[in-house]
N, C-alpha and C positions, 0 to 999 in steps of 0.2 A: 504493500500500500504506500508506503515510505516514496518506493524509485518511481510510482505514478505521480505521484505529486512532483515529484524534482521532475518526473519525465515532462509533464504540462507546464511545469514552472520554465525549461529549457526552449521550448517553443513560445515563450510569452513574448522574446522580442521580436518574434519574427514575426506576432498575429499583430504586433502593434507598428512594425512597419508598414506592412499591408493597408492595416487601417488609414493609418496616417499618408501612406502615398494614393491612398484613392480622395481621402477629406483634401489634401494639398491639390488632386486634379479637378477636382470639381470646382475649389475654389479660382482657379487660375482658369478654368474655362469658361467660369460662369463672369469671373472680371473681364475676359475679352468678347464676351456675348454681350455683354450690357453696352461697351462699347460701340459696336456695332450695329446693336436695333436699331429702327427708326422710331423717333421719337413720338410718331402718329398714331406707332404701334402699342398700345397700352396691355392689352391682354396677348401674352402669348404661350400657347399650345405648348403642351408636353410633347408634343412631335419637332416642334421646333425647337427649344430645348436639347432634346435628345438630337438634333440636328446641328445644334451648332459644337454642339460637344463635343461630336465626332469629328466636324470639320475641323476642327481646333486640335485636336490626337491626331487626324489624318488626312490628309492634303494629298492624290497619288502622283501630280508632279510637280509637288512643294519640297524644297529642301531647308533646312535652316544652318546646314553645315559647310566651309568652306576653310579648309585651313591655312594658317599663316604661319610659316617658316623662315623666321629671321636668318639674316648669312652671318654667318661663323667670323667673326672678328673681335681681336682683341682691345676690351675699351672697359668701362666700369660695369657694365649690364655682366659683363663674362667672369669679372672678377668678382663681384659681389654674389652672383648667384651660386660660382665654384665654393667660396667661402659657406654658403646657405646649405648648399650639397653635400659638403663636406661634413658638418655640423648632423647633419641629418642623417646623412648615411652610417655615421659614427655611432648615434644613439642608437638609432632603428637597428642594427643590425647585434646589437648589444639587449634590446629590449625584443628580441627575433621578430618584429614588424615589418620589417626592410629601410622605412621612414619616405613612402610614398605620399602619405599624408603631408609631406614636406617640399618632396620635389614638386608637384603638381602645384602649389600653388607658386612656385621660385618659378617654373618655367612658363608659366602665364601670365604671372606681374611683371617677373621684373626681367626675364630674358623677351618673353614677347610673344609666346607660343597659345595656339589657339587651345582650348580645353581640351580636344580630344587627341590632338596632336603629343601633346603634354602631359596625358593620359600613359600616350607609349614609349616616350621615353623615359619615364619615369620608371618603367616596369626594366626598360634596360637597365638604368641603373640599381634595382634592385636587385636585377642578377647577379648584374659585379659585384656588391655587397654580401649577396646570400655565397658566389663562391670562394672571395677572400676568407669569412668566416667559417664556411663548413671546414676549409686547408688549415686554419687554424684549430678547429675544433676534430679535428681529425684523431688527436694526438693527447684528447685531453681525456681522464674517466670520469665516475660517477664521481663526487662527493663525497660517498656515504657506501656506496655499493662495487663490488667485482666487476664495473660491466661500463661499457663504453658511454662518455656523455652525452650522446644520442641513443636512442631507443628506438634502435631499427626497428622494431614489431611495432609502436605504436607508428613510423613513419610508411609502413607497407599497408597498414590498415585504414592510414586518411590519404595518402597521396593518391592514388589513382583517382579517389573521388576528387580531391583535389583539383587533376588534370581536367576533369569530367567540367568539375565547372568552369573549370579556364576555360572551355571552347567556348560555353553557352557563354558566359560575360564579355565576351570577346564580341561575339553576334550582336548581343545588347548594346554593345556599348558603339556599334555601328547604328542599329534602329532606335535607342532611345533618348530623346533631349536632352539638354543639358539641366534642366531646372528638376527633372524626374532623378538625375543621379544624381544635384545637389538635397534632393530632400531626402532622400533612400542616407545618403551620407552622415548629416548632420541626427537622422536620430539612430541609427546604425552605433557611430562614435562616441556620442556622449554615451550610450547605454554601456558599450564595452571599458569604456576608459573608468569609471563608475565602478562599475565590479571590478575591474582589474586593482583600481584604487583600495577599494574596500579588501580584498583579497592581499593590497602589501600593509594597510595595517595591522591585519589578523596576524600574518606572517613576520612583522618589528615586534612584535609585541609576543610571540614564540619565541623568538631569538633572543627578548631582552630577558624572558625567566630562567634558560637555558645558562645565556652568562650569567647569570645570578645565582645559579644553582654551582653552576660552575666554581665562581667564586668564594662560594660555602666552602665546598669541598676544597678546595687549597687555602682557605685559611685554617679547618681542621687540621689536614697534613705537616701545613709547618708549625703548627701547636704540641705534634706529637715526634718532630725531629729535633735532634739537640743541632744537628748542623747538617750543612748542606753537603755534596759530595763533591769534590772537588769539578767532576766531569758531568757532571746534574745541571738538569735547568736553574739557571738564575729565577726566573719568573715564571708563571701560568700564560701569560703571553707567549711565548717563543713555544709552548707547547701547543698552545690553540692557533697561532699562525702555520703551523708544521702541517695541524689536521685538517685546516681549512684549504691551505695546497692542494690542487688539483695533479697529481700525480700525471706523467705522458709517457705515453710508451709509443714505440712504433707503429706507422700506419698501418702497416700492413699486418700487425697481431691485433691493431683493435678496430678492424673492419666487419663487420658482419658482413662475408662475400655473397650468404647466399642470399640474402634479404634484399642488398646493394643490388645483386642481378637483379631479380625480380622488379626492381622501382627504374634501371637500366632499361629491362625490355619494355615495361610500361612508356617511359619516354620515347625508344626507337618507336614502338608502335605508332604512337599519337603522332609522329613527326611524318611517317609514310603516312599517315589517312592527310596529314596536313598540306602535307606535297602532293598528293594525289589530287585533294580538293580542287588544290590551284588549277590544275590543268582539266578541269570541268566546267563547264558553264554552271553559272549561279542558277539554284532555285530548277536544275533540272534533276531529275529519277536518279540517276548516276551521283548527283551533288548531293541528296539527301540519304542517299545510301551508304556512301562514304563519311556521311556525318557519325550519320548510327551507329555506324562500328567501332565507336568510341566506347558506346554504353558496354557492350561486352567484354570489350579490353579491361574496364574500370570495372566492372561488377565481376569478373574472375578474380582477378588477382586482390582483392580488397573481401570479397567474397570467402577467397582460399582462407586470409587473415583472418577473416571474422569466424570462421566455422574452428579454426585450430585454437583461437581462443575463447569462443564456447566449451568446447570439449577440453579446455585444458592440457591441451598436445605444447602449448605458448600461453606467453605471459607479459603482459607490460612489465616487463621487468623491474622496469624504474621507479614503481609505484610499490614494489616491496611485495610484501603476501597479499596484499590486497589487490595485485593484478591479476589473480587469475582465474578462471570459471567466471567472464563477464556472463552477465545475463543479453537476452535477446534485444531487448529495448534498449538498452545502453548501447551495445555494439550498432542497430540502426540511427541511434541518436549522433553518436560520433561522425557516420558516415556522411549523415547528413547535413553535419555541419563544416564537413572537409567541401563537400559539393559547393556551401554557402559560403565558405573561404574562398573557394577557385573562384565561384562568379561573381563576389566584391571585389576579388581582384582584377579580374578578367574588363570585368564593368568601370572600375574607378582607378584601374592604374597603379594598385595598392598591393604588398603583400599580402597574402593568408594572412600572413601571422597575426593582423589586425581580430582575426578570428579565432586561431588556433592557439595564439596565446592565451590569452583570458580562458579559453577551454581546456587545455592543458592543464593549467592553476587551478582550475574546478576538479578535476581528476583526482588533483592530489599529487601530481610530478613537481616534483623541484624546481624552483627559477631558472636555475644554470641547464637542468634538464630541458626542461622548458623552451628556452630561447633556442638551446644549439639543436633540438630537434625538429623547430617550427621552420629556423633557416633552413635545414636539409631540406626539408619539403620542398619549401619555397623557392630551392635552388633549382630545382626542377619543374616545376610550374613557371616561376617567371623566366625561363630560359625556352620554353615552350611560346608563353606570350609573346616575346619578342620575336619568334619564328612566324606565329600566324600575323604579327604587326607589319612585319616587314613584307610579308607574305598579300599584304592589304596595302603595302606603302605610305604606311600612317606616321613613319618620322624619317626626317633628312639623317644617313648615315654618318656624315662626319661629326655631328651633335653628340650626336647616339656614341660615337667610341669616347671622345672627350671627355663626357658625362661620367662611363662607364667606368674608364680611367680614374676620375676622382672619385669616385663612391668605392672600389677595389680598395684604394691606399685607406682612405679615412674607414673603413669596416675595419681593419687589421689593427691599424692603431685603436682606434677605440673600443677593439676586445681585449687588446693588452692592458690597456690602461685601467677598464673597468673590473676587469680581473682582479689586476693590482688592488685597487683601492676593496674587495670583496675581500681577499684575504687580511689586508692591514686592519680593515671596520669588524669582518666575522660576522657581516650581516647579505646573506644574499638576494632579502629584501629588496635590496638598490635595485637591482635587474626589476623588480616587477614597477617599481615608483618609475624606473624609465620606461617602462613600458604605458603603464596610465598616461604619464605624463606625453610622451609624444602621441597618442592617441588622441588624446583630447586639445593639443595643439592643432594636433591636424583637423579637427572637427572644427573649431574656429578660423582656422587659415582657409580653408575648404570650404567649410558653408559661407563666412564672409562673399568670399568671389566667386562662388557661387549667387547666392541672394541678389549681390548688386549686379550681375550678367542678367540675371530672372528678371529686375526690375528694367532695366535697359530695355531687352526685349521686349516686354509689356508694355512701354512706354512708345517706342517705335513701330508697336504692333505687325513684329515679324513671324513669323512660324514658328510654332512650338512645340509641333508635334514629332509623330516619329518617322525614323526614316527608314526607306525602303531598301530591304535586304538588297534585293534581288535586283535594284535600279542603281544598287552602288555604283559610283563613278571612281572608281584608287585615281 
């Protein structure tokens, strides 16, 4: 009875985005329908109504999309944005987000980049980021546990779905307006940044009893030595810095190879149906078919996961005895929020991780767990997105490596660094406060420019609806 409630409590933000994105389209259609009436007209029909509303979602040879690709030259726009990039990709990739929430609006203010344009570089750069990170996390273990910092079992059990949604948000984020992904966004982020929040004070406040107890316990011990040993710790410090160390071994003993295949053929997979696409005509038998063959791809192999840890053949390892024998609900619940990670990605240009973090922390996996598991993911997914981006010609390439290049460098520095300061505090807290924290930045950098794009629109009374797959123009 317990896991039905959390199960319906899990699905609450999603019934209240829903809600909220249909209350936001009524109301932005019913302001460009009032506009519009004639004034002579006093009483009008629920047919007209239901007329203008449609017209307003769908126009079929209206477009409201045109993108703007600034040229690549060195001046303050390049340098202020690298520095924003930098900043961003440092955190995010620390906080395993990527920090799209950050690029996107840098590349639409102040480099100059249209939304949806900005959308796909941003997704580049969080590749570079998710692969300088995973190269670093490669090498690092549990905390607490015998088993690698990442948790291959839990990353074969969301990543296909994952990939699954990266196609469909990829689709979306061609067909849907700009003001429908700003409002999906703004209540999307503040609800995850919230919990993520709420979830690192639960977690300071574990860790503050822990050194408390801690500190009992070695003021005991030096009450019951007459002296220290010559070769003995000085302090409880240099002990608890020793344990907080993340221990490395070599990559190649703490890979899980066969797990690593399996998320490998998932990727080749998804790359052939994506290459194949291309060379079909849109919106034909052949084009929808080749869609599809995603779904099987992503429901075998996430499927296989899900079934061996039912039966307890596997284990979330990382979560201790309580990974293993999930129930059936939980293992759907997960899956479906890997699917609702790829399509917030796929759609807003953002890492999973906006998703998979704050979900991970609800599991009960460790921060450090946590982050370097969501990047693996996402190392894979967003390197997917930029195949089908490029695939669509939605960003100028030399952008795109530039970008790439600073998000790479600032990922590596800012796992070392935050590393560092995890071991000196003894609080791995930090990880999840970066992680609320640029969540909820990027909720206001993101709806901000978003809202005032919205009102633009509505003021110039351009098209707002959505755009057609099948009429795309790359």
């Amino acid at each position: 009875m317990a896991w039905d409630l959390e199960k319906w409590r899990a699905f609450k933000p999603l019934f209240t985005i829903i809600w909220s994105f249909s209350l936001a389209s009524i109301f932005v259609s019913a302001e460009r329908s009032l506009k519009t009436e004639s004034s002579s007209n006093d009483s009008t029909s629920d047919f007209q109504l239901f007329s203008a509303f449609t017209n307003f979602l769908w126009q079929a040879n209206e477009s409201g999309y045109k993108h703007v690709w600034p040229d690549l030259e060195l001046g303050w726009k390049i340098i202020v944005g690298s520095i924003i990039g930098f900043c961003g990709a440092a955190f995010g990739s620390v906080g395993g987000v990527g920090g799209g929430g950050i690029f996107v609006p840098m590349l639409t203010l102040i480099i100059g980049f249209d939304p949806k344009s900005a959308t796909a570089i941003s997704k580049c750069m969080i590749m570079g980021a998710a692969v300088s990170t995973v190269y670093y996390n490669l090498k690092l273990r549990h905390p607490t546990l015998d088993m690698p910092i990442i948790d291959y079992d839990l990353a074969v059990l969301i990543q296909p779905m994952l990939m699954l949604g990266i196609s469909i948000g990829v689709a979306f984020n061609v067909i849907f307006a700009d003001w429908m992904v700003t409002v999906l966004l703004i209540i999307l982020f503040i609800g995850t940044s919230t919990k993520a929040f709420m979830r690192g004070v639960e977690t300071w406040k574990k860790e503050t009893i822990i050194k408390k107890e801690a500190a009992k316990r070695l003021d005991v011990n030096e009450d019951t030595e007459y002296k220290l040993l010559p070769g003995g710790p000085r302090n409880g410090m240099e002990k608890e810095v020793k344990e907080l160390a993340e221990p490395e071994v070599s990559i190649l003993e703490n890979v899980c190879w066969k797990e690593f295949g399996l998320l490998v053929f998932v990727w080749i997979a998804f790359l052939v149906l994506q290459i194949t696409k291309n060379y079909t005509a849109t919106c034909t038998t052949v084009y929808w078919v080749v869609n599809l063959l995603q779904i099987p791809v992503s429901l075998g192999v996430s499927g296989y996961e899900a079934i061996s840890l039912y039966k307890g053949w596997r284990k979330i390892a990382s979560k201790g005895d309580s990974g293993t024998n999930l129930q059936v609900q939980q293992l759907i619940t997960y899956c479906f929020f890997g699917v609702l990670a790829g399509l917030v990605g796929g759609l807003l240009g953002l890492g999973g991780g906006f998703i998979m973090g704050p979900l991970f922390l609800e599991l009960g996996v460790p921060p450090q767990v946590s982050s370097a598991t969501a990047t693996f993911a996402m190392m894979f997914s967003s390197s997917m997105s930029v195949v089908e981006y490029h695939l669509l010609k939605r960003f100028p390439v030399p952008y795109a490596l530039y970008f790439v290049a600073v998000a790479t460098v600032a990922a590596f520095i800012g796992q070392h660094f935050v590393r560092r300061m995890i071991i000196l505090m003894g609080r791995a807290s930090i990880i999840i406060f970066i992680l609320a924290s640029t969540i909820f930045i990027s909720a206001i950098s993101l709806g901000g420019v978003g809202i005032s794009n919205m009102i633009g629109k509505i003021e110039r009374r351009e098209y707002m609806g959505f755009e057609n797959l099948c009429t795309y123009d790359v």
